[in-house]
PDB file of N, CA, C and O in Angstrom:
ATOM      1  N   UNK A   1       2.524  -2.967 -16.938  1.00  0.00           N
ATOM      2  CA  UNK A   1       3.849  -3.525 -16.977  1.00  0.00           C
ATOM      3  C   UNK A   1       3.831  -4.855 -16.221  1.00  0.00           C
ATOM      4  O   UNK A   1       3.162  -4.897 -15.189  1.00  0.00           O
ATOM      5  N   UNK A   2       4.373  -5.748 -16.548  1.00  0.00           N
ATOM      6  CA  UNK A   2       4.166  -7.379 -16.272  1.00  0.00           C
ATOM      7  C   UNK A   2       5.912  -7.673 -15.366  1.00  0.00           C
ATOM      8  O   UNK A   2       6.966  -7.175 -15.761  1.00  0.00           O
ATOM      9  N   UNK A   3       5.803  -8.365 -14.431  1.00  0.00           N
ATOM     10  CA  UNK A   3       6.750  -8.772 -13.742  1.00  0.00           C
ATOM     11  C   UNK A   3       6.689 -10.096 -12.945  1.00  0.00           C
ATOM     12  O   UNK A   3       5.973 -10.474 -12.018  1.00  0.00           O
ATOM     13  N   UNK A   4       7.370 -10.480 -13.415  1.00  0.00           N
ATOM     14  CA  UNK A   4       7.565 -12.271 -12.434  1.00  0.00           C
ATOM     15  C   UNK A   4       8.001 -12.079 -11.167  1.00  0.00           C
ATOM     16  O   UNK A   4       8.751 -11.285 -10.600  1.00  0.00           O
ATOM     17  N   UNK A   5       7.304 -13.055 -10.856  1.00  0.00           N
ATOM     18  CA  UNK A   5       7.294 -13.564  -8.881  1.00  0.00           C
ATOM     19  C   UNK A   5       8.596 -14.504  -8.941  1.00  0.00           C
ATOM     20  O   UNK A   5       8.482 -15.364  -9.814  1.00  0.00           O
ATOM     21  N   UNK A   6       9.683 -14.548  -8.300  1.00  0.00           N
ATOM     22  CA  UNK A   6      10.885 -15.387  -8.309  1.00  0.00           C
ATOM     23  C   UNK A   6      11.143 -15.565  -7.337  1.00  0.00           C
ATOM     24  O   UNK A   6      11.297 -14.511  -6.720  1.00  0.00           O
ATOM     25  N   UNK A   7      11.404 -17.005  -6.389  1.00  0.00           N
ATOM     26  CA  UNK A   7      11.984 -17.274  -5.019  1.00  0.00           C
ATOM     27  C   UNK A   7      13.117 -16.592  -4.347  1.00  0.00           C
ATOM     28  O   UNK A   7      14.132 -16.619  -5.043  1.00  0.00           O
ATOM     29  N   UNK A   8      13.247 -16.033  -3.292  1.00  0.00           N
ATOM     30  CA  UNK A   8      14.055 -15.316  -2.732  1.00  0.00           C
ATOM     31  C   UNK A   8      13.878 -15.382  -1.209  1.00  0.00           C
ATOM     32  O   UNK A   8      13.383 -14.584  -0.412  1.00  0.00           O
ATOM     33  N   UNK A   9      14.580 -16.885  -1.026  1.00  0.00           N
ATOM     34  CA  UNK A   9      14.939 -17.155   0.419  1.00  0.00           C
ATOM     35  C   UNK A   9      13.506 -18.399   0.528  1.00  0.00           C
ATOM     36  O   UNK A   9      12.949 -18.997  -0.393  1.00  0.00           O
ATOM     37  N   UNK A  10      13.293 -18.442   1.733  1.00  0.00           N
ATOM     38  CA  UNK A  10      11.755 -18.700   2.128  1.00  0.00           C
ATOM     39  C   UNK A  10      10.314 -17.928   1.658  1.00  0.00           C
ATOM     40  O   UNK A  10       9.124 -18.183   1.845  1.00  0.00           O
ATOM     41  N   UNK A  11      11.130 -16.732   0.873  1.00  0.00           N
ATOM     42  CA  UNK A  11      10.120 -15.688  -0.013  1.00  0.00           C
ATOM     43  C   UNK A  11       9.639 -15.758  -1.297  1.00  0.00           C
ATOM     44  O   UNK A  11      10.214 -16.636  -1.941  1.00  0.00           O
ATOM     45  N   UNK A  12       8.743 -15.121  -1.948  1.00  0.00           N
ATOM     46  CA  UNK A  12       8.632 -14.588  -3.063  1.00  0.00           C
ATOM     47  C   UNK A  12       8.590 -13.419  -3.620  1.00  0.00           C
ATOM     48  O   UNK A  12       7.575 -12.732  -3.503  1.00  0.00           O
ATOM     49  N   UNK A  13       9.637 -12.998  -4.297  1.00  0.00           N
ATOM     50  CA  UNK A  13       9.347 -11.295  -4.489  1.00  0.00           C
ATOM     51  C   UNK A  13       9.596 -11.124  -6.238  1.00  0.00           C
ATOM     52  O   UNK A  13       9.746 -11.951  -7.137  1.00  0.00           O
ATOM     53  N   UNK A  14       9.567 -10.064  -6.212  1.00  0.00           N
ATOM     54  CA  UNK A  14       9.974  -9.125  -7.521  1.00  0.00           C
ATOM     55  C   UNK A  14      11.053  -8.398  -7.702  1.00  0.00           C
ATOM     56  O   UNK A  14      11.785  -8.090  -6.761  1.00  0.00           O
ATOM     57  N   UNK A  15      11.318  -7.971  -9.180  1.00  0.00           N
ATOM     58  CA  UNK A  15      12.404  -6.822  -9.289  1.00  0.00           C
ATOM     59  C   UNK A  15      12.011  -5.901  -9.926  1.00  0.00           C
ATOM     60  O   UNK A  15      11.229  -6.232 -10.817  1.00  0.00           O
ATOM     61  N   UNK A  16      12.264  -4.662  -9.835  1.00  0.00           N
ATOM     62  CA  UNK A  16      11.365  -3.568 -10.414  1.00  0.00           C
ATOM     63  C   UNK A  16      12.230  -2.847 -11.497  1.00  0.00           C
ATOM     64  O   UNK A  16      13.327  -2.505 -11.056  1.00  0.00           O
ATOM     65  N   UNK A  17      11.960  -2.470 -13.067  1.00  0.00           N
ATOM     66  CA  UNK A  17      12.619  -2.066 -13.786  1.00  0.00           C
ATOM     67  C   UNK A  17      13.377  -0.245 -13.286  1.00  0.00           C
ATOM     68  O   UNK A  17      12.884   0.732 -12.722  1.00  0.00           O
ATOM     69  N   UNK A  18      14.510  -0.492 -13.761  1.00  0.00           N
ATOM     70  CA  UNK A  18      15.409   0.641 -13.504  1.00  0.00           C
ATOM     71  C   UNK A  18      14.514   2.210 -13.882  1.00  0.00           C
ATOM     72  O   UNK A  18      14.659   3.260 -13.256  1.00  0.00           O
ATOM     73  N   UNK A  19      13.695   2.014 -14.937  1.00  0.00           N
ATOM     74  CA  UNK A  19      12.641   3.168 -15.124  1.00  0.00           C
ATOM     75  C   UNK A  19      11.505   3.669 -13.812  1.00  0.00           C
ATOM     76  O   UNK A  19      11.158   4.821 -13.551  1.00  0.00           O
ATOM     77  N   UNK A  20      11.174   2.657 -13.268  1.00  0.00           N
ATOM     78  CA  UNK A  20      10.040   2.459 -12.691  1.00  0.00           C
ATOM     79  C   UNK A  20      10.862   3.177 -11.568  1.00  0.00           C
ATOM     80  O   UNK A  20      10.467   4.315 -11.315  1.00  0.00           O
ATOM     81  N   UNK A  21      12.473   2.493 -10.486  1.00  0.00           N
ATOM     82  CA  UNK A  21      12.592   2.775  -9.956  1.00  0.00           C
ATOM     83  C   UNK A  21      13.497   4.698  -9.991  1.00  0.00           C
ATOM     84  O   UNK A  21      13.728   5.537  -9.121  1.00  0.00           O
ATOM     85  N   UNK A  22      13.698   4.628 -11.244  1.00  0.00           N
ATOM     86  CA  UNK A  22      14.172   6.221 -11.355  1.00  0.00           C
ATOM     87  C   UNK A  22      12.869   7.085 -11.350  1.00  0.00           C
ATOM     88  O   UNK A  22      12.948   8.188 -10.810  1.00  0.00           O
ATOM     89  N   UNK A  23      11.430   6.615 -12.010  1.00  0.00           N
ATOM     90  CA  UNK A  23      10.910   7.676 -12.160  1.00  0.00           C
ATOM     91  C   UNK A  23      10.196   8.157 -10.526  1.00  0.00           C
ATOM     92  O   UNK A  23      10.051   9.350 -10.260  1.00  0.00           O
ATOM     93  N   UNK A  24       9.857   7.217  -9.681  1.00  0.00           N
ATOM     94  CA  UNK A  24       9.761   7.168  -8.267  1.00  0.00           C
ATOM     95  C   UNK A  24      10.890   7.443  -7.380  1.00  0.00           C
ATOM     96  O   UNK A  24      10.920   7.481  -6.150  1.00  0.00           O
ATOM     97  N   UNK A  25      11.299   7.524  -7.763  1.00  0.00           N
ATOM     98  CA  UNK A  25      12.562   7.727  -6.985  1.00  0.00           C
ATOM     99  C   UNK A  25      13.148   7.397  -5.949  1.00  0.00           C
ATOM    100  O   UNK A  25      13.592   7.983  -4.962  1.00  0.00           O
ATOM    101  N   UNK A  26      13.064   5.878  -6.480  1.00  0.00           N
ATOM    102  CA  UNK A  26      12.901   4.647  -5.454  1.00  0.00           C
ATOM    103  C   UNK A  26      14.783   4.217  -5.069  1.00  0.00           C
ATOM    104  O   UNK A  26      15.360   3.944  -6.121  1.00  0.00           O
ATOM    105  N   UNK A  27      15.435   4.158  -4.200  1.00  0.00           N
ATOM    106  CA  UNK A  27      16.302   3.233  -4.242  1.00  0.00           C
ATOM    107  C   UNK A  27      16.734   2.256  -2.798  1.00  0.00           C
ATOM    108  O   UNK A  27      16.229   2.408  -1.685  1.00  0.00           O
ATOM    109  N   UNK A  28      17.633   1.395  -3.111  1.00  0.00           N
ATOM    110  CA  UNK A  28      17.829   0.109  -2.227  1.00  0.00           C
ATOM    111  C   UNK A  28      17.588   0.366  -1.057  1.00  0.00           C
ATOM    112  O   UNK A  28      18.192   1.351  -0.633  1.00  0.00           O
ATOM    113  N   UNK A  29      16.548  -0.440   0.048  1.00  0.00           N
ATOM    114  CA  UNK A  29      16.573  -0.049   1.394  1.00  0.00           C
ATOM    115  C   UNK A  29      15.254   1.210   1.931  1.00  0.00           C
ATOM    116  O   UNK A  29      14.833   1.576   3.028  1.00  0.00           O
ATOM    117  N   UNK A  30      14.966   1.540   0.609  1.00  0.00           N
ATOM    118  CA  UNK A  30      13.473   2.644   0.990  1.00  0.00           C
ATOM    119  C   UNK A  30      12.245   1.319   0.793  1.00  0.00           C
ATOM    120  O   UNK A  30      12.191   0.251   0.183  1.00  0.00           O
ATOM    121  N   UNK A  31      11.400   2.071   1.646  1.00  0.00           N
ATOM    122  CA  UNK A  31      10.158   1.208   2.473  1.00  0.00           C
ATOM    123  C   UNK A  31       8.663   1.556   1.432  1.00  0.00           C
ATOM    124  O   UNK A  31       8.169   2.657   1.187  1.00  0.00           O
ATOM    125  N   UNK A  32       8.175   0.075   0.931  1.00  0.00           N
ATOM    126  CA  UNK A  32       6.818   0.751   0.670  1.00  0.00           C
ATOM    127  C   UNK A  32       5.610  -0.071   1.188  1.00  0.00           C
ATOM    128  O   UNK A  32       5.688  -1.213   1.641  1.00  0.00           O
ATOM    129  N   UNK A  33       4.390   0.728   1.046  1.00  0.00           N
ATOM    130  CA  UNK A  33       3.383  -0.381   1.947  1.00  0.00           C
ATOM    131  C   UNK A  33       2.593  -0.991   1.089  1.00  0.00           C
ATOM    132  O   UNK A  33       2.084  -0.338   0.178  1.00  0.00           O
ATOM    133  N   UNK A  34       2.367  -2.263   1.219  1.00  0.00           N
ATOM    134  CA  UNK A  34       1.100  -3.564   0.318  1.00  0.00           C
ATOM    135  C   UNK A  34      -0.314  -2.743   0.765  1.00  0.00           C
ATOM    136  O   UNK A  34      -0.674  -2.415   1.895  1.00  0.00           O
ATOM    137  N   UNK A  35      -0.969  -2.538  -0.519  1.00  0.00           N
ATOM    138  CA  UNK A  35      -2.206  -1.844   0.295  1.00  0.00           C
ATOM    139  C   UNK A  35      -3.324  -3.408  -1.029  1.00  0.00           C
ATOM    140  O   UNK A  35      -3.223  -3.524  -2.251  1.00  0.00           O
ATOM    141  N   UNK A  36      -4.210  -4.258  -0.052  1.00  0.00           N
ATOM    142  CA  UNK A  36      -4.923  -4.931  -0.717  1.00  0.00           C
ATOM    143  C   UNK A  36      -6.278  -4.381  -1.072  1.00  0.00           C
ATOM    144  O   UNK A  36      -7.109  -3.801  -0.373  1.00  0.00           O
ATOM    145  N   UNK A  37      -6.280  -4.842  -2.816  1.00  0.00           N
ATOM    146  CA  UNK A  37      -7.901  -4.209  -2.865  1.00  0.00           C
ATOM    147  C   UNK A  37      -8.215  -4.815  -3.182  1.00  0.00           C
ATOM    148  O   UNK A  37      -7.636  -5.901  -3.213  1.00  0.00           O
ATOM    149  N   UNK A  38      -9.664  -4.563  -3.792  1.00  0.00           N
ATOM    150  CA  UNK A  38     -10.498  -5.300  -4.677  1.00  0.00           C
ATOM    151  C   UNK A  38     -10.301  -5.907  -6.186  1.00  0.00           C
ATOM    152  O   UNK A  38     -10.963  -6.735  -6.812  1.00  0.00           O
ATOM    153  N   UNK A  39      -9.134  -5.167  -6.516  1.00  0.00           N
ATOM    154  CA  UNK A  39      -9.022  -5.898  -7.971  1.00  0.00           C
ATOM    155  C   UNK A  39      -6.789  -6.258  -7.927  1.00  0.00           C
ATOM    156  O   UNK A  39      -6.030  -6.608  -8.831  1.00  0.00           O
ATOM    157  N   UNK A  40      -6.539  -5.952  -6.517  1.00  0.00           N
ATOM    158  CA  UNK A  40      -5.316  -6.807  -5.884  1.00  0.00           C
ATOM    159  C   UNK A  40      -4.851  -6.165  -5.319  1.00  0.00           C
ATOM    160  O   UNK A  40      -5.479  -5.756  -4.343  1.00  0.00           O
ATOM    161  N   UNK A  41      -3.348  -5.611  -5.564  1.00  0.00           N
ATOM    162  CA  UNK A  41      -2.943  -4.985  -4.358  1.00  0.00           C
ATOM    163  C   UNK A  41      -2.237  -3.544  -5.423  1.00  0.00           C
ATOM    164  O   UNK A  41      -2.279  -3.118  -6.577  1.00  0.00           O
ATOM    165  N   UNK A  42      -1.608  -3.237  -4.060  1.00  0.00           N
ATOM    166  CA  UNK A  42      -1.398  -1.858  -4.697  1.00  0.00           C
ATOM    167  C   UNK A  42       0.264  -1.551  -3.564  1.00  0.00           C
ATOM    168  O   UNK A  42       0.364  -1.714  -2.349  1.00  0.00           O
ATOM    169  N   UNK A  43       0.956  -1.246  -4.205  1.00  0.00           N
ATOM    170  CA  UNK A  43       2.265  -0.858  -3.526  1.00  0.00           C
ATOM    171  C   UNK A  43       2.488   0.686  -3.730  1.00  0.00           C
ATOM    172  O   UNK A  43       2.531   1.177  -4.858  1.00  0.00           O
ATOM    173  N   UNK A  44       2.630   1.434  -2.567  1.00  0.00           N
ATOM    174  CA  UNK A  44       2.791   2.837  -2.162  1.00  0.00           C
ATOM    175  C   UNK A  44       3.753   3.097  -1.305  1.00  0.00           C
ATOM    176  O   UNK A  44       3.839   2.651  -0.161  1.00  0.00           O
ATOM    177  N   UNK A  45       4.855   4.182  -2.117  1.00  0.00           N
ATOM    178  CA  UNK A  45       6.008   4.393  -1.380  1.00  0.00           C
ATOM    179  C   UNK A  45       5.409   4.990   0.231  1.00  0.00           C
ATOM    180  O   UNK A  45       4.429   5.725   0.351  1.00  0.00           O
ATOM    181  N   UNK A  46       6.339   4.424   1.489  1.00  0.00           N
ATOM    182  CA  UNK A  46       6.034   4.422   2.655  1.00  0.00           C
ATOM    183  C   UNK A  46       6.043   5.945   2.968  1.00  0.00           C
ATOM    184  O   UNK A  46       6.822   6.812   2.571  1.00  0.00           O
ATOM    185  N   UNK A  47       4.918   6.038   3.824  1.00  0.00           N
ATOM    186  CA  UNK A  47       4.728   7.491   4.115  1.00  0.00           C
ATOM    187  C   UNK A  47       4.950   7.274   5.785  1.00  0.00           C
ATOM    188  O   UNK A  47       4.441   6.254   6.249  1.00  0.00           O
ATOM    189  N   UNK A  48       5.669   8.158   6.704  1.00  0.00           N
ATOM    190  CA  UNK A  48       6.381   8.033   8.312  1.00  0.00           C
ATOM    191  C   UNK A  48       4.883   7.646   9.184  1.00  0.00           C
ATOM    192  O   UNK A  48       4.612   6.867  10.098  1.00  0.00           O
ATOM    193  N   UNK A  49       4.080   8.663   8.344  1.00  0.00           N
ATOM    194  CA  UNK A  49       2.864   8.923   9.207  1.00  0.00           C
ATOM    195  C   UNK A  49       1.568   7.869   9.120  1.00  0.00           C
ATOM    196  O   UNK A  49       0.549   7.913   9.809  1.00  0.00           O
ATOM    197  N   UNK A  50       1.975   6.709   7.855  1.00  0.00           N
ATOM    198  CA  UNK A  50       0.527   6.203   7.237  1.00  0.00           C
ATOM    199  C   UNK A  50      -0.058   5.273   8.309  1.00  0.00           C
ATOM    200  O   UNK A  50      -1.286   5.213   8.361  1.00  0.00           O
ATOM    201  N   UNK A  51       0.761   4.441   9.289  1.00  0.00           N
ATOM    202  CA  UNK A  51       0.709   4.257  10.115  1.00  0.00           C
ATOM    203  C   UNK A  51      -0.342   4.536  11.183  1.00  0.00           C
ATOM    204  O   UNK A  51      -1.250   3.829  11.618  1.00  0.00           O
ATOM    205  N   UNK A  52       0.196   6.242  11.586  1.00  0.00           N
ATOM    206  CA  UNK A  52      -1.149   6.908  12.542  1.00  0.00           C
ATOM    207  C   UNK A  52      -2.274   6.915  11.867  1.00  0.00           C
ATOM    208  O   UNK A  52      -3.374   6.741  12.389  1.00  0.00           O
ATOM    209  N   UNK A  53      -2.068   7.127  10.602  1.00  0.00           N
ATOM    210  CA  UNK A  53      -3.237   7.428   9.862  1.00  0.00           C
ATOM    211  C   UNK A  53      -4.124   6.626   9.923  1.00  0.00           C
ATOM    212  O   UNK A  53      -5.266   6.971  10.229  1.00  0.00           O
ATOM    213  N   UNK A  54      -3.741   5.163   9.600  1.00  0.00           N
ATOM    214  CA  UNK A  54      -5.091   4.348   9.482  1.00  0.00           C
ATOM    215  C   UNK A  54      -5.483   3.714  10.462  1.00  0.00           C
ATOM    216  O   UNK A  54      -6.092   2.652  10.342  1.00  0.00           O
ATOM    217  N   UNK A  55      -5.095   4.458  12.022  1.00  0.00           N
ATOM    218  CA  UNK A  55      -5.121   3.583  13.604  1.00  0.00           C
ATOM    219  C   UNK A  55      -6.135   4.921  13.175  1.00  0.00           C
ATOM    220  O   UNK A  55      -7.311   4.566  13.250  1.00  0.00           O
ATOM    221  N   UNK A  56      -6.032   5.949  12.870  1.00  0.00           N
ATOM    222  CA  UNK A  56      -6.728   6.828  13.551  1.00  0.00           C
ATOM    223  C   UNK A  56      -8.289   7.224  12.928  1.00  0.00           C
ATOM    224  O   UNK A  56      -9.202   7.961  13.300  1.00  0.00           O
ATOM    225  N   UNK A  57      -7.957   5.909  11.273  1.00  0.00           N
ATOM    226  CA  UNK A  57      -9.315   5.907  10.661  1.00  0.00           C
ATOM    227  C   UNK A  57      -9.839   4.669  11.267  1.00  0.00           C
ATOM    228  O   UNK A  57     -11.017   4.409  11.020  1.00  0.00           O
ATOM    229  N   UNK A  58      -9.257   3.963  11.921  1.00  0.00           N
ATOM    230  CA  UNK A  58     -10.262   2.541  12.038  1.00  0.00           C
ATOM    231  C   UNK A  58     -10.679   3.007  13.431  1.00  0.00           C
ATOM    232  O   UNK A  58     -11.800   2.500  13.487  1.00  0.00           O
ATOM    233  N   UNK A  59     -10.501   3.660  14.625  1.00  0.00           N
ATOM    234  CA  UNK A  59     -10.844   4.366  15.224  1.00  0.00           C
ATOM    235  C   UNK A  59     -12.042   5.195  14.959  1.00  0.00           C
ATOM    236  O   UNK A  59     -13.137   4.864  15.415  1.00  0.00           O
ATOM    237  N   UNK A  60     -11.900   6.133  14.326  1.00  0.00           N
ATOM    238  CA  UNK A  60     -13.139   6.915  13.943  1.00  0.00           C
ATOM    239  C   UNK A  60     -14.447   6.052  12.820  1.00  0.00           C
ATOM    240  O   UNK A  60     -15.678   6.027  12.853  1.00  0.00           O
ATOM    241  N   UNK A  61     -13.571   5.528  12.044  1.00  0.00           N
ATOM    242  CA  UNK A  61     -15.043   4.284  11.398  1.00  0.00           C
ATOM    243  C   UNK A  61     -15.611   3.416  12.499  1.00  0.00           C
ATOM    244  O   UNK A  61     -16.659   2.784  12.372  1.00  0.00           O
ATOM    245  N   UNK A  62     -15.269   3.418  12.993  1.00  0.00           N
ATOM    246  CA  UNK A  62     -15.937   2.120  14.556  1.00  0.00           C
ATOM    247  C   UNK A  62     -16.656   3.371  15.045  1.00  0.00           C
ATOM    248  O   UNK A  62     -17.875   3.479  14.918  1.00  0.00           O
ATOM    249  N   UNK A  63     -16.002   4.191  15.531  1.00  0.00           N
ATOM    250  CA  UNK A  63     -17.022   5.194  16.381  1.00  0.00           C
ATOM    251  C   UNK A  63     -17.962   5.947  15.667  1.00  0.00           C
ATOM    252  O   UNK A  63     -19.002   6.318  16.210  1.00  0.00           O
ATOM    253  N   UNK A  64     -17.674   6.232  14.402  1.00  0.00           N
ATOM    254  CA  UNK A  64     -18.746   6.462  13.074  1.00  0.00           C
ATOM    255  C   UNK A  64     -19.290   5.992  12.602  1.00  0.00           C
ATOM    256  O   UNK A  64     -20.067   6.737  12.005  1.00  0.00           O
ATOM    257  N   UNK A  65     -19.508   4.675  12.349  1.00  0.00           N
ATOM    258  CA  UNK A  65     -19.782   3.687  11.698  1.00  0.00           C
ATOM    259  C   UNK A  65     -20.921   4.450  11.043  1.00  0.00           C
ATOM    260  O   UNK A  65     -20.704   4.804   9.885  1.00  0.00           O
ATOM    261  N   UNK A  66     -22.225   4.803  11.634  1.00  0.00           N
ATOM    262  CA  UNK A  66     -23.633   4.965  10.651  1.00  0.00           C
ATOM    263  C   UNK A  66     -22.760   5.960   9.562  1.00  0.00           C
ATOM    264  O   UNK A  66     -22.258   5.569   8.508  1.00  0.00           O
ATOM    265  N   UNK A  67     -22.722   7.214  10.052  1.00  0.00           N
ATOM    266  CA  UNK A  67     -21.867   8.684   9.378  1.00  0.00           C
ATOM    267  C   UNK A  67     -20.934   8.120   8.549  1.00  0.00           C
ATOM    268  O   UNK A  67     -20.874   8.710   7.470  1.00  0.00           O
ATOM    269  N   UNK A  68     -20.175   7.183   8.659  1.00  0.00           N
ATOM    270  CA  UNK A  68     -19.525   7.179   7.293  1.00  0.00           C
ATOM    271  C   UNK A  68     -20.318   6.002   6.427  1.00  0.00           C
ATOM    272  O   UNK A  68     -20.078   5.910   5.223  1.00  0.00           O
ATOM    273  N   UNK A  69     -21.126   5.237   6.968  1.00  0.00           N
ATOM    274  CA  UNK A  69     -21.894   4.875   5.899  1.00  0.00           C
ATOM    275  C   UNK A  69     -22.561   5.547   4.892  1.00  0.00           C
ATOM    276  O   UNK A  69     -22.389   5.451   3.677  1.00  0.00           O
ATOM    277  N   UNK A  70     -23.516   6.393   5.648  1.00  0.00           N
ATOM    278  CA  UNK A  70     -24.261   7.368   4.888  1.00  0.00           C
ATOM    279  C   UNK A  70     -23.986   8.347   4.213  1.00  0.00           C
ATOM    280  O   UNK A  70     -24.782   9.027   3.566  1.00  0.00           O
ATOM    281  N   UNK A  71     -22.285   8.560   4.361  1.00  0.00           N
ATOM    282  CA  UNK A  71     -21.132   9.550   3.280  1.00  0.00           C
ATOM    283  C   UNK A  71     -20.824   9.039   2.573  1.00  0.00           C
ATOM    284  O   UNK A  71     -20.477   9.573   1.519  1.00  0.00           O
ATOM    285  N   UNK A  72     -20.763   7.138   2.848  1.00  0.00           N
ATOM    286  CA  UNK A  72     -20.742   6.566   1.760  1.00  0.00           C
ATOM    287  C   UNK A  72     -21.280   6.479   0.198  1.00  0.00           C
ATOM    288  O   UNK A  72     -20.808   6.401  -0.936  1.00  0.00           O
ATOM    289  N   UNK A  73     -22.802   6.552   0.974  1.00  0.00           N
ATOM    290  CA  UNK A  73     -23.812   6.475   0.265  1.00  0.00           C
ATOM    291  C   UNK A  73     -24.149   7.513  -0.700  1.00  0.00           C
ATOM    292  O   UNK A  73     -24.849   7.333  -1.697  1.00  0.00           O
ATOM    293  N   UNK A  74     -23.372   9.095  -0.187  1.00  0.00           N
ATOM    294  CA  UNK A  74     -24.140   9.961  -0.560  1.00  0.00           C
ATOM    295  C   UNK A  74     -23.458  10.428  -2.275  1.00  0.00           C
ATOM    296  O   UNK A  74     -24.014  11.298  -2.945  1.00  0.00           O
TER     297      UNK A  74
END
């Protein structure tokens, strides 16, 4: 599904079709997070906890570093 980037303020954002936001069950004022990848980004309705979550993976990948390489690998 294709959507234009349109100025909004000092910003640039989007508008999301009325389908998209009924079938998510998205409405005005709910939070989601920019997650960037490799082939762009990715928007995921906000989870309270995602937060701890990824303090508590970049934490353990630093202190893991070889171990999750090699889970990488496997």
């Amino acid at each position: 599904m294709q959507v234009k980037l349109r100025k909004v303020g000092n910003s640039i954002g989007t508008s999301f079709p009325k389908e998209v936001l009924d079938r998510l069950g998205l409405v005005e004022g709910d939070s989601m997070n920019l997650v960037i990848t490799d082939d762009g980004i990715k928007l995921v309705i906000h989870d309270p906890n995602f937060d701890q979550v990824m303090q508590a993976y970049r934490e353990g990948a630093s202190q893991y570093r070889n171990a999750m390489r090699e889970l990488a690998d496997a």
